[in-house]
N, C-alpha and C positions, 0 to 999 in steps of 0.2 A: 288934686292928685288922683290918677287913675286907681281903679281899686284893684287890688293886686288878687293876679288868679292864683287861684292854690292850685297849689302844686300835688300832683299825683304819691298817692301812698303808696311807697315801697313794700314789697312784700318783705314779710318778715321772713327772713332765710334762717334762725335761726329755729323758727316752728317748725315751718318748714322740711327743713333740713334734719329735724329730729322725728320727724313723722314718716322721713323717707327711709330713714334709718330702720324706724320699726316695722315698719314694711318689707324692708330688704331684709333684716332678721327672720322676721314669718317667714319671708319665700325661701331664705335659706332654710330653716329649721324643716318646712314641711318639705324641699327637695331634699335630704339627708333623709327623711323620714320614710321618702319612697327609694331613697335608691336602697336602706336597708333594707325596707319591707321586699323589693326586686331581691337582693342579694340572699336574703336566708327567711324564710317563710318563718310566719308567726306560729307557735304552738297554739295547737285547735284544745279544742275541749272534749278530752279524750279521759277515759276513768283511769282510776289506779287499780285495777286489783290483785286480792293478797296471792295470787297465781299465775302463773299465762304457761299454758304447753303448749308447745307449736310438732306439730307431725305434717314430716314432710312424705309426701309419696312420688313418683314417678310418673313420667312419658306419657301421659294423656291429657289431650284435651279437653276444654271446656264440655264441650256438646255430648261426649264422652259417658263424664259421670251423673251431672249432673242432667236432671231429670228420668237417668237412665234406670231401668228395673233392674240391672246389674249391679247397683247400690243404693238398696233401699236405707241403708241403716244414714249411710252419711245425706240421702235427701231428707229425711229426718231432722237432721240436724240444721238442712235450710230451712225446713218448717217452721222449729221452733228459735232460730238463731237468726244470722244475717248472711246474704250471700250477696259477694262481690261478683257481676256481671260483667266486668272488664276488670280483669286482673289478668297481668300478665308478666311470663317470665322475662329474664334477660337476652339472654343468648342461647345458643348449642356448642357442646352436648353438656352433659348435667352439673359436672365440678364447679366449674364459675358458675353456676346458678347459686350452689349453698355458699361459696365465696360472699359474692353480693348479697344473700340474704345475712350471712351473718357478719361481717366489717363491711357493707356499704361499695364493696371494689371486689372485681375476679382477681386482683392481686395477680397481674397475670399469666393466671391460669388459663390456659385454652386447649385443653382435653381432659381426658380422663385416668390420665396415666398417675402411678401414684407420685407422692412428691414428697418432698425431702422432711422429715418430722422438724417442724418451729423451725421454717423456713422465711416467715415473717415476724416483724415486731411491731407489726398498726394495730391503731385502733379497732376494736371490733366489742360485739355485744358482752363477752363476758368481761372483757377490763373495763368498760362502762359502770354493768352495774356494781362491777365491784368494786371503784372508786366510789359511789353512792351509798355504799354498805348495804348492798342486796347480795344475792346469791345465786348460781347459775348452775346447769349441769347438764348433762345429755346423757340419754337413757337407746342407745343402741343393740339392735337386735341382731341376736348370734355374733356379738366381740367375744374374742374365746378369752377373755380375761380383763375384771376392771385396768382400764386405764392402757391395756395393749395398742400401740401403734403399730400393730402388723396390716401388710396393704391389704392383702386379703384371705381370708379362711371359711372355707364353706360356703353361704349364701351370705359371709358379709364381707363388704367391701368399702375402704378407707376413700374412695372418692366421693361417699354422702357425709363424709365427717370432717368437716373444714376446720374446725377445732385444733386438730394434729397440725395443722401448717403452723399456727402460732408458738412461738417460744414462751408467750406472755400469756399465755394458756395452761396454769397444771395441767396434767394429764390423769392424775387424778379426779378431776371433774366427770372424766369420763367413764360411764358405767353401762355395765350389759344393761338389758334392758328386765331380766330377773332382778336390778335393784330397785327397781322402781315403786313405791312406795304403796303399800295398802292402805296404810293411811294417809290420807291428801295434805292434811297438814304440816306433815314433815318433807315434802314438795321443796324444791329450791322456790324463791321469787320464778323464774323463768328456766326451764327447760326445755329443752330439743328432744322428741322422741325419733328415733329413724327407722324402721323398720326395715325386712332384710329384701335381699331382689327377688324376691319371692311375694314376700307382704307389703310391698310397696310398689305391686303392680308392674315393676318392672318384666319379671321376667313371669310372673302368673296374669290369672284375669283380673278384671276390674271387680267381679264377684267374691273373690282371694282375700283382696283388701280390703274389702267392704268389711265383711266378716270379721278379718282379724282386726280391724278398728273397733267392731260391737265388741269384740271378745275380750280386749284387752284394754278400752280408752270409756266405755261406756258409764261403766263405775265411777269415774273421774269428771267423763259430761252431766254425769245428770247431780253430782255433788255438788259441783260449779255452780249449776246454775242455784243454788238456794247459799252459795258460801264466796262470793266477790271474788268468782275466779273466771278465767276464762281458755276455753280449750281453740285454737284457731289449725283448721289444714288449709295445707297448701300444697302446690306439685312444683315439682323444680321445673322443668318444660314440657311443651306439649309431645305431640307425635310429629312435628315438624309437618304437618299441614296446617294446620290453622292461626297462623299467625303469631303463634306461642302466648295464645290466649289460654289460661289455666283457669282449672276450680280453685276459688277461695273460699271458702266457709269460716266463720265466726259462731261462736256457742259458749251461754252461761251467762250468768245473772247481772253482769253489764250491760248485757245486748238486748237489743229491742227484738220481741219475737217477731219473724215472717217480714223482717226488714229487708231490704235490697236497696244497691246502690250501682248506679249505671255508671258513677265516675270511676274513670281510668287510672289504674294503680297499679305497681309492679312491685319487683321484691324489695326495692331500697325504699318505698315508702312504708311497706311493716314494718321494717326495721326501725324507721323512725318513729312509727305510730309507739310502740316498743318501748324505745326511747326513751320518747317525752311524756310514756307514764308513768318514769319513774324519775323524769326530771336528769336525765344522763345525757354528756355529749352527742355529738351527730357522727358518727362514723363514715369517713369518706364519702360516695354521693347521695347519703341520709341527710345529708344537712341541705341539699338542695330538693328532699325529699317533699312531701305531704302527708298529713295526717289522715288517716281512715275517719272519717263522718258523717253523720247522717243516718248510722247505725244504734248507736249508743242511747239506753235508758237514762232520762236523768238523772 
């Protein structure tokens, strides 16, 4: 009797078949994993501190201020703080700038004419933090009265105060800028200082503002820096030459002194940097936003 050839071993399909499974699992799990990480950026490693005042200023460019002897006090403040080399606004002219930085959208807005009071009901920074149970407020210079939605009076005017468009906004929150606190620690979590078109370089010099920044924010930067707080400027647009490249400055005991960052940022990325240190939703296109980096003390 011939001796019988053996016969070829089938592949086991049901190993197989289970090893192709877990394979196809992994490539699914890590493509979900980047289409989120594509879809909405990871929170970076940003501080919390027990303060943030943000003062905005006006109409000049980057090259402007910075390095300039027409503001010595605020290049001070890139000595000892952090300065963003590419920061940049949104649009022209100035409204939807504070739009976007404060809800993440010009909602919009596209001039500077005044607008209707709690005209919107989005998301923006102060219903964030105060779903989080933080606290919020703006400290504007020459409102002739807490909490007035008038467009304009004297050297102030309601197109730097985006705040009034909201319905979901007290208007209470909003205060002259004589309430602003001597003491730091009675500070909301985050405030907007705004100063008038005068002190905010708008319709004075870049030496104007300099000054009124020492005069009136300096007691506040130099407590920061020893009390986990942090004081950030920023300009709404530039002079419409340069790209709407603006000064950023960062200052106080978060920040890494004589830091600088060459990455590209605009106002919906403060906003989220903002944000995510207090663990708050993303407001309109903050949530496609990024984190400020590279700056920061550990």
């Amino acid at each position: 009797m011939p001796p019988t050839t053996p016969r070829p071993q089938r592949p086991r399909r049901r190993h197989l078949g289970a090893l192709a499974a877990a394979f196809g699992l992994v490539a699914g799990s890590l493509g979900l994993w980047a289409a989120n990480s594509s879809a909405s950026p990871t929170r970076a490693a940003v501080p919390t501190p027990d303060h943030v005042v943000v003062v905005v200023f006006e109409n000049h460019a980057y090259n402007q201020v910075i390095g300039s002897s027409s503001a010595p006090y605020l290049n001070s403040l890139v000595a000892g703080g952090a300065n963003l080399t590419a920061s940049y606004a949104e649009t022209h002219p100035s409204q939807p700038n504070y739009y976007a930085l404060f809800s993440g959208d010009t909602q919009g807005v596209t001039d500077d004419s005044c607008v209707d009071v709690g005209f919107s009901d989005a998301p923006n920074l102060a219903t964030e933090l105060t779903a989080k149970g933080r606290t919020w407020a703006s400290y504007n210079e020459s409102l002739p009265a807490e909490g007035s939605t008038i467009c304009k009076s004297g050297k102030y005017r309601q197109k730097h105060n985006p705040w009034f468009g909201f319905g979901n906004v007290p208007t209470s929150t909003a205060h002259t800028f004589d309430a602003f606190p001597t003491d730091y620690t009675k500070l909301p979590t985050v405030s907007f200082v705004v100063p008038n078109m005068c002190s905010d370089m708008h319709d004075c010099s870049v030496s104007t503002g300099d000054s009124w920044l020492k005069k009136n924010l300096k007691g506040y930067a130099d407590w920061a820096k020893t009390h986990n707080s942090l004081l950030l400027v920023t300009f709404d647009e530039d002079n419409r030459l340069s790209g709407n490249r603006i000064p950023t400055v960062l200052y106080g005991q978060p920040v890494k002194a004589g830091s600088t960052s060459g990455t590209t940022y605009n106002h919906y990325d403060v906003l989220r940097t903002i944000e995510d240190m207090y663990g708050t939703a993303h407001a309109g296109n903050a949530a496609r936003g990024k984190d400020i980096t590279g700056i920061w003390n550990s």
